[in-house]
C-alpha positions as CSV (number, residue, x, y, z in Angstrom):
1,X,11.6,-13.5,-7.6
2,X,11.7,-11.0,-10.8
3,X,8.9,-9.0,-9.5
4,X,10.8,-8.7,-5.7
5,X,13.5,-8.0,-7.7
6,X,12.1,-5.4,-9.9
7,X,10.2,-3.4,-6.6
8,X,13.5,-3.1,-5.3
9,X,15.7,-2.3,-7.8
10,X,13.2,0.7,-8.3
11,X,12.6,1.8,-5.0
12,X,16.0,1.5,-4.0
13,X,17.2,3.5,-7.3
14,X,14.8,6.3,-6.9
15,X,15.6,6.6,-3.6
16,X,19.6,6.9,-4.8
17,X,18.4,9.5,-7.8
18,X,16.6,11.4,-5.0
19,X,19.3,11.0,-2.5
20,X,16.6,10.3,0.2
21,X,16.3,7.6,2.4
22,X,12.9,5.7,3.5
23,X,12.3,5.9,7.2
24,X,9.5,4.5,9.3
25,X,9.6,1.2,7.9
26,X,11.5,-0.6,11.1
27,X,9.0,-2.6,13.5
28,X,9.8,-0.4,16.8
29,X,12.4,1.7,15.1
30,X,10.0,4.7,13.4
31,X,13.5,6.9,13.1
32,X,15.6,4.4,11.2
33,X,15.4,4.8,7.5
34,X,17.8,3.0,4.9
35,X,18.0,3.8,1.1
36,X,17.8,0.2,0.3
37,X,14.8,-1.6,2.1
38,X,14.0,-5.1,1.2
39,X,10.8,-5.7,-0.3
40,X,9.8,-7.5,2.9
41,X,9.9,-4.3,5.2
42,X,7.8,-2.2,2.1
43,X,4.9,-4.9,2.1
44,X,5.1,-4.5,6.1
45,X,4.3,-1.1,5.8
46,X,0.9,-2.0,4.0
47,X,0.0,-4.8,6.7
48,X,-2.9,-3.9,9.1
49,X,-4.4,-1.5,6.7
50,X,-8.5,-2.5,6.8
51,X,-11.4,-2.5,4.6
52,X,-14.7,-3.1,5.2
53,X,-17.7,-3.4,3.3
54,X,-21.3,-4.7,4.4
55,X,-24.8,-3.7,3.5
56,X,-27.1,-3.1,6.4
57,X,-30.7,-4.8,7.0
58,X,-32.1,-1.3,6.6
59,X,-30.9,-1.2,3.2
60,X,-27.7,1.4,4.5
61,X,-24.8,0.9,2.6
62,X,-21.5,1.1,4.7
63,X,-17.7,1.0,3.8
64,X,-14.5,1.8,5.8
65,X,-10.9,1.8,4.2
66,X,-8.1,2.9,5.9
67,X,-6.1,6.2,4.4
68,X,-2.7,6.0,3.1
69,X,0.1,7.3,5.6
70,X,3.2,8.8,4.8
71,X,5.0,6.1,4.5
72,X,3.1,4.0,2.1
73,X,2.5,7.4,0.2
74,X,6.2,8.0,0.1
75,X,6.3,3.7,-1.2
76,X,3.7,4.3,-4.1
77,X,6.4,7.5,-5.1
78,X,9.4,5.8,-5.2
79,X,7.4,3.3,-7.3
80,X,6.5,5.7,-9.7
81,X,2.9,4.7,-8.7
82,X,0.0,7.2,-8.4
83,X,-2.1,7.2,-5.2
84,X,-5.4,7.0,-6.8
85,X,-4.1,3.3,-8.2
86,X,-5.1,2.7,-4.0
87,X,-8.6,4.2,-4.6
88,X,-8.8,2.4,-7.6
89,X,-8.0,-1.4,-6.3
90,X,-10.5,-0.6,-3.6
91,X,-13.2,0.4,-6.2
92,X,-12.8,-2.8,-8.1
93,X,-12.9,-5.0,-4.8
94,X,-15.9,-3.4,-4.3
95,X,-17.0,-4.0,-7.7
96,X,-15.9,-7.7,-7.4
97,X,-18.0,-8.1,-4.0
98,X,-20.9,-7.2,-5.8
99,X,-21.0,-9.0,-9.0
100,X,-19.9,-12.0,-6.7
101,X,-16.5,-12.7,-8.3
102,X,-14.8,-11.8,-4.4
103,X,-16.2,-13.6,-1.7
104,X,-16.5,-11.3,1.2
């Protein structure tokens, strides 16, 4: 509950520093925005995002992960997050799929 707490407390205070609101967050509403979006809608906007990994018999190497929109860009900035933190959770997933620890 702290940590729910804490993601909005920050989004929703950076959005009030900023006077800015979110929008495209709404299932079916894309125009609606809000300045203080529950932690719920925020994960939502990261569902259906893919990656894919798999190795090839031939030996080719292939790997698909979706880019970050808008809206999740605009998430990780009222986070105070970077974007390459995305790149880097997807390297060590990788990484984890390889040594084993992840199982694919």
């Amino acid at each position: 509950l702290r940590a729910i707490g804490i993601v909005e407390f920050c989004v929703h205070r950076k959005l009030q520093e900023d006077q800015d609101t979110l929008q495209g967050i709404y299932p079916g509403n894309p125009r609606r925005s809000t300045a203080s979006p529950s932690v719920d809608l925020l994960l939502e906007a990261f569902n259906g995002m893919d990656f894919f990994i798999t190795d090839l018999p031939n030996g080719q190497h292939f790997e698909q992960i979706s880019p970050l929109n808008e809206v999740q860009r605009k998430i990780l900035y009222l986070l105070d997050l970077p974007e390459s933190i995305y790149n880097k959770m997807t390297q060590k997933v990788k990484y984890g799929l390889r040594m084993g620890t992840i199982s694919s």
